[in-house]
C-alpha beads as a LAMMPS data file, in Angstrom:
LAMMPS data file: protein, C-alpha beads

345 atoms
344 bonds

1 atom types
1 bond types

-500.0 500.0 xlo xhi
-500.0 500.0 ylo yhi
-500.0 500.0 zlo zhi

Masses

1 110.0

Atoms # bond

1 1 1 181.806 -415.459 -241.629
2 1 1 178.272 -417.650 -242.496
3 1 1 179.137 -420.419 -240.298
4 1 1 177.572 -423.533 -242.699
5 1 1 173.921 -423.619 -241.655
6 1 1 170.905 -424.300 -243.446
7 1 1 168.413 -420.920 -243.154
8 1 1 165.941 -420.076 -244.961
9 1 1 167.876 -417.588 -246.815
10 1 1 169.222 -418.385 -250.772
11 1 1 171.129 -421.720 -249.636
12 1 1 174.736 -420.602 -250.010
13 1 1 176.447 -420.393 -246.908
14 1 1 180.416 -420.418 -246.389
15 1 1 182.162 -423.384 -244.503
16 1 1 185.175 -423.269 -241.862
17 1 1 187.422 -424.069 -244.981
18 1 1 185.780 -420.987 -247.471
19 1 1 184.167 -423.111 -249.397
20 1 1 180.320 -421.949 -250.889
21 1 1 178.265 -424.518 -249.805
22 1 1 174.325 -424.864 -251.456
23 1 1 171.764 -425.776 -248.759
24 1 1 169.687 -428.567 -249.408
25 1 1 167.008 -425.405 -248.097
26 1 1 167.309 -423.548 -251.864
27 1 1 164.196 -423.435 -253.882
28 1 1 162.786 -420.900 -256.815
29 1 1 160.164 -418.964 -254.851
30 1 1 160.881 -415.881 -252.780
31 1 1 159.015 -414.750 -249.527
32 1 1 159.941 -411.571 -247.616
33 1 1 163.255 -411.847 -245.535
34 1 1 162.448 -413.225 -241.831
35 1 1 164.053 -409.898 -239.942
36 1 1 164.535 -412.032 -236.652
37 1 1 166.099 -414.926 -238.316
38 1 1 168.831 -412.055 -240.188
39 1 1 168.784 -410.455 -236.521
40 1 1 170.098 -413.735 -234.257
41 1 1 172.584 -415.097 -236.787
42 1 1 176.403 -414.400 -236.526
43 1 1 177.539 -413.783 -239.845
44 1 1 179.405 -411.427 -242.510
45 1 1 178.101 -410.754 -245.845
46 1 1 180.826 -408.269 -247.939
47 1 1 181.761 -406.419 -244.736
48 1 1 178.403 -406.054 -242.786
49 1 1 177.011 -407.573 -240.145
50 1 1 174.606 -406.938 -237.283
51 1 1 172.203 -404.643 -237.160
52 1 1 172.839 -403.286 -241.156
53 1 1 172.395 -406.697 -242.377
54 1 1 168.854 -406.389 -240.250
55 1 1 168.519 -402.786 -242.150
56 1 1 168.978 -404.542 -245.663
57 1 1 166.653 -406.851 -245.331
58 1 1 164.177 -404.076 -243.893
59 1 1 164.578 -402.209 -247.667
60 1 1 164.216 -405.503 -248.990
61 1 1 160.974 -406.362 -247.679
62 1 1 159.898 -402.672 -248.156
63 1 1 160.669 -403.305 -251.919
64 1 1 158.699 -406.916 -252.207
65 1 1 156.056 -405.001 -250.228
66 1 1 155.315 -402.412 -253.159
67 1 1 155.217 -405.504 -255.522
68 1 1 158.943 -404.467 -256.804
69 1 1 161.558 -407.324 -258.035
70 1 1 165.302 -408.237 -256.780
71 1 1 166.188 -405.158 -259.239
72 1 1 164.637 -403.041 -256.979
73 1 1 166.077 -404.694 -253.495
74 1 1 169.506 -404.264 -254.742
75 1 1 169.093 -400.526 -255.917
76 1 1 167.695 -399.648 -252.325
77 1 1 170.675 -401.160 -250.712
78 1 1 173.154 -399.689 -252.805
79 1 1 171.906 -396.576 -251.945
80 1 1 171.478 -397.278 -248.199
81 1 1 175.013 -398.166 -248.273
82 1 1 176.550 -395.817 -250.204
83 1 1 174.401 -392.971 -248.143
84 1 1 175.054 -394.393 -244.557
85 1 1 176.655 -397.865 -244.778
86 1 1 173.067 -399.249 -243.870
87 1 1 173.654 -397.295 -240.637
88 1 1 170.956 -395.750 -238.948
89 1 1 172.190 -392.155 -238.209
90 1 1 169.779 -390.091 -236.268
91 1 1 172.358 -387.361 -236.015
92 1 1 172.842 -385.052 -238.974
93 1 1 174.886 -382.162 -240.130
94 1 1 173.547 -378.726 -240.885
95 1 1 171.766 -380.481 -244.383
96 1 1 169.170 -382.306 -242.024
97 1 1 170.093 -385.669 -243.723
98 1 1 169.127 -388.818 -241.478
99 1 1 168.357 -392.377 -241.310
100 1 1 169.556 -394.943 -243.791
101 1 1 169.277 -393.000 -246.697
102 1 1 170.370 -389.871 -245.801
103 1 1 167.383 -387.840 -246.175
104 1 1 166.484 -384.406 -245.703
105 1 1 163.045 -382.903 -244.178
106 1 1 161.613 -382.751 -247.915
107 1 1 161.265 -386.368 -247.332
108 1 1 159.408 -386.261 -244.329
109 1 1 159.139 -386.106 -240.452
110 1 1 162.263 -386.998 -238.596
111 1 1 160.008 -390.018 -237.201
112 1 1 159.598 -391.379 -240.312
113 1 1 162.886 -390.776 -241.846
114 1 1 164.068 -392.833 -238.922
115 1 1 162.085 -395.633 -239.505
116 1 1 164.137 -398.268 -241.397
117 1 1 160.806 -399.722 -243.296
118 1 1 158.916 -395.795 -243.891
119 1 1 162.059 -394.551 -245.370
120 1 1 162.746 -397.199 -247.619
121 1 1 158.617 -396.807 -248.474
122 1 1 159.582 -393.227 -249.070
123 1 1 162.895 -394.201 -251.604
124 1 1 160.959 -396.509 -253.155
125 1 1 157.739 -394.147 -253.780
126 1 1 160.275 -392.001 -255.431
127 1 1 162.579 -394.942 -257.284
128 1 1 159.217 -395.613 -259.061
129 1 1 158.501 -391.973 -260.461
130 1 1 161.713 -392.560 -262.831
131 1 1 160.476 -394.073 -266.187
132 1 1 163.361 -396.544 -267.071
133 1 1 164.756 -397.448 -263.509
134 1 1 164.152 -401.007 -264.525
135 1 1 166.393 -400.651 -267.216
136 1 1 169.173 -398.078 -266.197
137 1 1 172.077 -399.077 -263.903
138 1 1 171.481 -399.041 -260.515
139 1 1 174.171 -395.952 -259.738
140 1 1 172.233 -393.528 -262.066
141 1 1 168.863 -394.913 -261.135
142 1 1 169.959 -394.092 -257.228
143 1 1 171.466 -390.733 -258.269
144 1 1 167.963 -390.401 -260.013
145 1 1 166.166 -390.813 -256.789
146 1 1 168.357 -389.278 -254.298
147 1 1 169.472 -386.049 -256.018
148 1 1 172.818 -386.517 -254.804
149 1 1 175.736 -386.627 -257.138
150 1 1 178.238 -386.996 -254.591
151 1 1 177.878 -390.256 -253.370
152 1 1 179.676 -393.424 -254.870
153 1 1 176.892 -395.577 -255.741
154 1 1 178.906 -397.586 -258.126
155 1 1 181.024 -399.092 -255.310
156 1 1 178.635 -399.660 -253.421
157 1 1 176.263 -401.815 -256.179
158 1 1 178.793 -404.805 -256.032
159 1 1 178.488 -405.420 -251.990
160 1 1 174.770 -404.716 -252.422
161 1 1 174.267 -407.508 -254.818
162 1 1 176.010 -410.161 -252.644
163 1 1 173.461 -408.880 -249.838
164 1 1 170.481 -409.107 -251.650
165 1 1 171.697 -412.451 -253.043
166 1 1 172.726 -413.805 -249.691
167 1 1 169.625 -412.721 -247.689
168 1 1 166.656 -413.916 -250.217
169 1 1 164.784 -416.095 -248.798
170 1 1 163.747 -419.891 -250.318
171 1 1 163.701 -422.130 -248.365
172 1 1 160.908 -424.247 -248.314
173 1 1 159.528 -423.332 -251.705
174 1 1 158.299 -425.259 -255.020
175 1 1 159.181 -424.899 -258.621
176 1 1 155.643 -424.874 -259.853
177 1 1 156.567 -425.264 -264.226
178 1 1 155.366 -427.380 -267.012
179 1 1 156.313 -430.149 -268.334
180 1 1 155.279 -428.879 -272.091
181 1 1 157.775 -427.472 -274.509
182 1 1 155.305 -425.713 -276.435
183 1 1 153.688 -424.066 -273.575
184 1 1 156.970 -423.196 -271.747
185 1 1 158.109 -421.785 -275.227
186 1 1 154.632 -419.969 -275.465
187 1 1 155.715 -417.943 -271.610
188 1 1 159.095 -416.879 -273.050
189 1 1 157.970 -415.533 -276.347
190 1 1 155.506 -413.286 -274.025
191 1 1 158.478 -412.287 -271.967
192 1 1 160.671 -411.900 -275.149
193 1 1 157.632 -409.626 -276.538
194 1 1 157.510 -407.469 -272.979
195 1 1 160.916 -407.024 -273.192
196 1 1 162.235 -408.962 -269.290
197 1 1 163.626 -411.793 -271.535
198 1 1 166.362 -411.246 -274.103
199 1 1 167.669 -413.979 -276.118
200 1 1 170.596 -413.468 -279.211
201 1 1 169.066 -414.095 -282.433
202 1 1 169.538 -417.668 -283.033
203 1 1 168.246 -419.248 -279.623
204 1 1 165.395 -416.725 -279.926
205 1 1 164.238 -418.091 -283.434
206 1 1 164.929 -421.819 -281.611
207 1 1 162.589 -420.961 -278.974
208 1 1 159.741 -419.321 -281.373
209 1 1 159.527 -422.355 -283.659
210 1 1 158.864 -424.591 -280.562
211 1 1 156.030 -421.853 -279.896
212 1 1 154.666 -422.123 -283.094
213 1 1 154.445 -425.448 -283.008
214 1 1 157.232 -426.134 -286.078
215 1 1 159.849 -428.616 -286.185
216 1 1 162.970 -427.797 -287.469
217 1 1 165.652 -430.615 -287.701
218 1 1 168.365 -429.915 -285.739
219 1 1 166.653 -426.878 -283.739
220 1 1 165.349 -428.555 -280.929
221 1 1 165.556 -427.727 -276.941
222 1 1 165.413 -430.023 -274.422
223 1 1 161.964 -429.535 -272.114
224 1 1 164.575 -429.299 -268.810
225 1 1 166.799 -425.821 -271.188
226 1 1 162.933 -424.583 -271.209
227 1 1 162.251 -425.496 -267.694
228 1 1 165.243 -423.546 -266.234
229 1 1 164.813 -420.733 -268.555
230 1 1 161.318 -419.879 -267.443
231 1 1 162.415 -420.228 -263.572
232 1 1 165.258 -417.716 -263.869
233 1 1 162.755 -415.624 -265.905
234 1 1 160.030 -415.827 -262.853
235 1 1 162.971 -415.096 -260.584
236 1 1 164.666 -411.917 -262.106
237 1 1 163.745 -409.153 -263.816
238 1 1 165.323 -409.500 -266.898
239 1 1 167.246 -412.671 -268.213
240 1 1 169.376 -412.987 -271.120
241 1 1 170.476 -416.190 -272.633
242 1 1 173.473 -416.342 -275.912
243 1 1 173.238 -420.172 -277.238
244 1 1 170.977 -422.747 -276.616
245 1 1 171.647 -425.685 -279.283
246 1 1 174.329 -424.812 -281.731
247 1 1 173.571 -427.518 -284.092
248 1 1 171.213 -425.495 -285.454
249 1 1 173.781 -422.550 -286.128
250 1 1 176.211 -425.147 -287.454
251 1 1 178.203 -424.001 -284.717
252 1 1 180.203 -426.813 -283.889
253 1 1 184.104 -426.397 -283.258
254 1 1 184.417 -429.257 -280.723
255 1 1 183.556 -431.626 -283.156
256 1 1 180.338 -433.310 -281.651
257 1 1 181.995 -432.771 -278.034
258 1 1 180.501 -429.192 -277.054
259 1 1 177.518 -429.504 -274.576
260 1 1 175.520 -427.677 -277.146
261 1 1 175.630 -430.096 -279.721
262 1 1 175.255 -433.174 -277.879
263 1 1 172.490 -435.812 -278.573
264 1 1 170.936 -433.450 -280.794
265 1 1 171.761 -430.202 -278.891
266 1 1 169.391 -428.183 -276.651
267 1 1 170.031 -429.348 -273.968
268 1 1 172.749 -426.774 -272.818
269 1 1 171.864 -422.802 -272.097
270 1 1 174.301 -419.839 -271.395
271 1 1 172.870 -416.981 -269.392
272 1 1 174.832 -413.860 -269.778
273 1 1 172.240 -411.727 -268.207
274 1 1 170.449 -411.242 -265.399
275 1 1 168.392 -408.342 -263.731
276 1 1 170.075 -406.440 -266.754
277 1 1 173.639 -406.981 -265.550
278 1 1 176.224 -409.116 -266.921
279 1 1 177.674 -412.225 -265.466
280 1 1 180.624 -413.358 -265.004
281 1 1 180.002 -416.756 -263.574
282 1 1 181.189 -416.033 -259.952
283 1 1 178.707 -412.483 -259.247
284 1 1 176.237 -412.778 -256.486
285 1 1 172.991 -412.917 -259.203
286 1 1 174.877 -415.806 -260.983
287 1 1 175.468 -417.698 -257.452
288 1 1 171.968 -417.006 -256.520
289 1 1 170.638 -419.268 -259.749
290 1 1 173.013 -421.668 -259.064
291 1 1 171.122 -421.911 -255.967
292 1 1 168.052 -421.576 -257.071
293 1 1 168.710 -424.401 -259.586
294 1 1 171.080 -426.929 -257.739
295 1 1 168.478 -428.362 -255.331
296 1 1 166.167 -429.598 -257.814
297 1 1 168.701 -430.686 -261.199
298 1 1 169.033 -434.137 -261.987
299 1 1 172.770 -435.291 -260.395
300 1 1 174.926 -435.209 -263.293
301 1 1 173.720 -431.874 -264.151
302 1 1 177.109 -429.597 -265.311
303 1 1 177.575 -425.605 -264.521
304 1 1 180.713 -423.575 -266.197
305 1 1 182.795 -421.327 -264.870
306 1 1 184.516 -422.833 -262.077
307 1 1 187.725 -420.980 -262.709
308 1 1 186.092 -417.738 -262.473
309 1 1 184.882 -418.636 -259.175
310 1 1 188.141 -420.225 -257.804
311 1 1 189.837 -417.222 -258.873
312 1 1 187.468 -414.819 -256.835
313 1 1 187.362 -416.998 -253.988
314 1 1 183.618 -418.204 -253.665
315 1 1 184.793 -421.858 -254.671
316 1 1 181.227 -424.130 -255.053
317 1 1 179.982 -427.577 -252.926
318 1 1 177.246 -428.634 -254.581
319 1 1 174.263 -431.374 -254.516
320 1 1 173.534 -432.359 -258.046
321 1 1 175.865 -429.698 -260.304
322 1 1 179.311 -431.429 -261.563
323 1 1 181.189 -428.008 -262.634
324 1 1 183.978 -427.021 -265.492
325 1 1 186.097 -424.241 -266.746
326 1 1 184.586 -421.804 -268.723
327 1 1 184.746 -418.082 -270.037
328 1 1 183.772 -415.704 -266.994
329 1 1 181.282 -413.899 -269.124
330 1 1 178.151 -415.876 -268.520
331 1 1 176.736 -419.215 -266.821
332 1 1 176.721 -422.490 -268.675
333 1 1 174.326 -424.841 -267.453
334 1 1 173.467 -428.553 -269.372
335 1 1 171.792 -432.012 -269.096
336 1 1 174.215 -433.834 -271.765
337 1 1 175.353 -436.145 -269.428
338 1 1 171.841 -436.940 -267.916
339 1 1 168.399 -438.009 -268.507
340 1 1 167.047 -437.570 -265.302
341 1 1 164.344 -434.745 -264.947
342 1 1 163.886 -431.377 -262.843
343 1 1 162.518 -432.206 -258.971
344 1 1 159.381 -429.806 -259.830
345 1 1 156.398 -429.281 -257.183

Bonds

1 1 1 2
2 1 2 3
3 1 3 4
4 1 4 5
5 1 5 6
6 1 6 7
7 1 7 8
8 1 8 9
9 1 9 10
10 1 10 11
11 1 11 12
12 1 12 13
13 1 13 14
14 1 14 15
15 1 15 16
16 1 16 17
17 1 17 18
18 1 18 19
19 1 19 20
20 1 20 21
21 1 21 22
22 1 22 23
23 1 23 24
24 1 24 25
25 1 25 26
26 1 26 27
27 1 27 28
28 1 28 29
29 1 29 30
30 1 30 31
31 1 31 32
32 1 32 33
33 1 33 34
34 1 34 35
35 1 35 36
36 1 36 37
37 1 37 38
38 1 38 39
39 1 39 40
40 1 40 41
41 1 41 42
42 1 42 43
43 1 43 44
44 1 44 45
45 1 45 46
46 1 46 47
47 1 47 48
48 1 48 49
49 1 49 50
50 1 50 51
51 1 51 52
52 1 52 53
53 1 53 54
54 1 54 55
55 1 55 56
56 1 56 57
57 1 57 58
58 1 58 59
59 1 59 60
60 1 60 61
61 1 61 62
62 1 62 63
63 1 63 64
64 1 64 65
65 1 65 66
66 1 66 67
67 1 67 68
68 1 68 69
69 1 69 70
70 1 70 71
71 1 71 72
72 1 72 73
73 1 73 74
74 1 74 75
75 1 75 76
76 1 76 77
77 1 77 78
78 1 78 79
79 1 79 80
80 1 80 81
81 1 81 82
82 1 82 83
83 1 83 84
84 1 84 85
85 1 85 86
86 1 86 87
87 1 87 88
88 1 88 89
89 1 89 90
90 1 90 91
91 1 91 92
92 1 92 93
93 1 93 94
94 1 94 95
95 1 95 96
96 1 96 97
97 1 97 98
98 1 98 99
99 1 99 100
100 1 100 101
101 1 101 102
102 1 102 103
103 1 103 104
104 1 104 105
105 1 105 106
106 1 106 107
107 1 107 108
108 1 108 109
109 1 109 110
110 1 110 111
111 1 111 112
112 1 112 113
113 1 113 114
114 1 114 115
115 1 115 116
116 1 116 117
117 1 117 118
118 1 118 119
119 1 119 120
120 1 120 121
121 1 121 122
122 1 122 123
123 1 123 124
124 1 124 125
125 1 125 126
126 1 126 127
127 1 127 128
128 1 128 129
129 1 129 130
130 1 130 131
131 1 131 132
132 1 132 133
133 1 133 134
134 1 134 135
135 1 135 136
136 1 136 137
137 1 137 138
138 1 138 139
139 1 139 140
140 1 140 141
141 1 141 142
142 1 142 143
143 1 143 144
144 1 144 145
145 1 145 146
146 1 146 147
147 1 147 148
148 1 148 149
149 1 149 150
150 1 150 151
151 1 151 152
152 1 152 153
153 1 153 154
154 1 154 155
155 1 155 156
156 1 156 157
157 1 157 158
158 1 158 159
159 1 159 160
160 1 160 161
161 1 161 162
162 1 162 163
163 1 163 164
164 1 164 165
165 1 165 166
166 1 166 167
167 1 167 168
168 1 168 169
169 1 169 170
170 1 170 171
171 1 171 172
172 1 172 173
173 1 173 174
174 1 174 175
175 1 175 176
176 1 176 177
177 1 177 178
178 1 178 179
179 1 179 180
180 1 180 181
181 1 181 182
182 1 182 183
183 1 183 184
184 1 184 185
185 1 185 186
186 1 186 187
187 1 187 188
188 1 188 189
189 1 189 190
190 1 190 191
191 1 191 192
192 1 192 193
193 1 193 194
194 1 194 195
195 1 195 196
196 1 196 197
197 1 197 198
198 1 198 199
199 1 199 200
200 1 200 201
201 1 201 202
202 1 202 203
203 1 203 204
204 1 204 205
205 1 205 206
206 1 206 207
207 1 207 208
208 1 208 209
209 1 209 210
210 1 210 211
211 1 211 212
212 1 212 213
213 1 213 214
214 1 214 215
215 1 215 216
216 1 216 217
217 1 217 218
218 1 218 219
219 1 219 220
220 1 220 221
221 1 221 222
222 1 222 223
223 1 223 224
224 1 224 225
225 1 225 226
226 1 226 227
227 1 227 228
228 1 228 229
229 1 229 230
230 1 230 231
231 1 231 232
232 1 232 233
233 1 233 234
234 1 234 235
235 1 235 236
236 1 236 237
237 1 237 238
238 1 238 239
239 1 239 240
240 1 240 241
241 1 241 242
242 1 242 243
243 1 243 244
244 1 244 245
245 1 245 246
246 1 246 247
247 1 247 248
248 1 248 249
249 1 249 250
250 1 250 251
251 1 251 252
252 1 252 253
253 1 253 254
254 1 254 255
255 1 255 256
256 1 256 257
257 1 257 258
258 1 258 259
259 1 259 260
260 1 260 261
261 1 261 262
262 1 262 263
263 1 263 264
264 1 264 265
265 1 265 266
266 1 266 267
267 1 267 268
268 1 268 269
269 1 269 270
270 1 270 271
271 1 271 272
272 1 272 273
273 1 273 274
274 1 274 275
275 1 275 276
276 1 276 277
277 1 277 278
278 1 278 279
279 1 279 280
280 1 280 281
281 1 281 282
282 1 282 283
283 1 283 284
284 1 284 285
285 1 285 286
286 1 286 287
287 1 287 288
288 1 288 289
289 1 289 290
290 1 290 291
291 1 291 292
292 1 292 293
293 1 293 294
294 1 294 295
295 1 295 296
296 1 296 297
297 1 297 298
298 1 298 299
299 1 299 300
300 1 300 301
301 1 301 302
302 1 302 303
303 1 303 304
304 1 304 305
305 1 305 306
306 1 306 307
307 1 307 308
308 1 308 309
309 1 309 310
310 1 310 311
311 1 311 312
312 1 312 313
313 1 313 314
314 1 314 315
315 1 315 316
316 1 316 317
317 1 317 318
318 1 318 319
319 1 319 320
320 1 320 321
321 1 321 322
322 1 322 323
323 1 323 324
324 1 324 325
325 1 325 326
326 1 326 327
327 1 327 328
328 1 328 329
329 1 329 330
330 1 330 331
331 1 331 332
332 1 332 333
333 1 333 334
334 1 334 335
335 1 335 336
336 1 336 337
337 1 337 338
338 1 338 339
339 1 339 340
340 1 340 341
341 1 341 342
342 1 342 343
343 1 343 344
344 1 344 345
């Protein structure tokens, strides 16, 4: 089990009692995973430990190394796993298959098969020849680039993604954003247009009429909704966000209570989407946010979905969050109850 230490990993660590705890370490930029750091620490992430927790974050830092996102990282250890359980095996049947990836001479010399950081170089080189792999789920994207049809990928994805999550590095980084809603609205309507940012149709209109420069009454977000929305956009591949401020869809059934409607609403989001998977409040991309996000909120600052992580076990201690119950099919975040601003760098 993480024993409740501050690394410069993503922040969340377990306590003696179970309980998530968010270092004061978490920040928004990544770096590449320190190997030694992974190497001397004493821990369990979703069954692995030792020496494949050192493999992980070997593909990891192979993927930031050929410029490729936390999409990528989790696709090469859900292959890794499902081929070897991020095992180095230097022995092989009669297919020739070795290392963590399970690959055959085609791939290349046994030497560099057995390399943790070539072959992951060599699964990544091939990842990248597959047009949508951004875009397609990770099991038929590592089918894809393996050839093999055998192997259960799709179990595999779910301990990957609490790897990835646990082992990405922040510590010690800034939130470099702007304080300008136009100009923060300008960033997502280029991410909206290159398709890694996804909103429904009403916060997307919300968020183009700030771009444009138009003021609609009752349409506004708040600069700190922008602020977070363009940090989860720098930090994942693809974000997705469902409601922003629900005045402006007359979309009010708590009767002026609802976080979205607020003081003039905007200054709630829900994500519902990241890295082109869903959430559901308690997964190991939405914990990683929550990270990401925690250490530099104003204290009064509210998440959702508490339930949905009670009920899965990865009950929250947080810094500046206050959390609620919420549907488990996305991640609320809102300012209503503060005017303090975002700790940016």
């Amino acid at each position: 089990m993480l024993r409740g230490i501050a690394i410069g990993m993503t922040g969340i660590v377990l306590s003696l009692v179970g309980a998530v705890v968010m270092s004061s370490g978490t920040g928004c930029s990544a770096n590449p995973v320190d190997v030694d750091q992974v190497a001397a620490l004493d821990v369990s992430v979703a069954g692995y430990t030792g020496d494949q927790l050192v493999n992980a974050a070997i593909i990891m830092n192979a993927a930031t190394a050929r410029g490729l996102g936390q999409t990528a990282q989790i696709i090469g250890v859900t292959t890794a796993i499902a081929e070897s359980k991020l095992r180095n095996a230097t022995a092989s049947d009669s297919t020739g298959e070795i290392g963590l990836f399970a690959q055959s001479a085609q791939w290349g010399s046994a030497e560099e098969r057995l390399d943790p950081a070539h072959a992951a170089l060599l699964f990544y080189a091939q990842l990248e020849r597959i047009p949508d792999w951004q875009t397609s789920t990770p099991a038929v994207v590592a089918t894809q680039a393996t050839g093999n049809g055998s192997a259960d990928y799709t179990a595999a994805l779910k301990p990957a993604t609490e790897i990835v999550s646990t082992l990405t590095p922040t510590q010690g980084q800034e939130c470099q954003v702007s304080g300008d809603s136009q100009a923060l609205a300008l960033e997502l309507v280029q991410r909206m247009d290159d398709g890694t940012f996804t909103a429904f149709t009403d916060p997307e209109q919300q968020i183009r009429w700030i771009a444009a420069g138009t003021t609609v009454p009752d349409c506004g977000i708040d600069v700190r909704t922008l602020q977070i929305i363009v940090l989860a956009t720098r930090q994942f591949d693809r974000v997705g966000v469902s409601s922003i401020n629900r005045l402006c869809t007359h979309d009010d059934a708590g009767g002026g209570t609802l976080p979205h409607v607020r003081e003039g609403g905007g200054k709630s989001v829900d994500f519902y989407m990241l890295d082109a998977r869903s959430l559901s409040g308690s997964d190991g991309l939405t914990l990683r946010l929550i990270g990401m996000l925690d250490p530099i909120v104003p204290a009064g600052s509210r998440i959702g979905q508490s339930n949905c992580r009670a009920s899965d076990g990865v009950p929250l201690s947080l810094q500046h969050f206050t959390q609620f119950i919420d549907t488990c099919t996305h991640l609320h975040v809102d300012f209503a109850d503060t005017d303090g601003v975002l700790t940016l760098g």
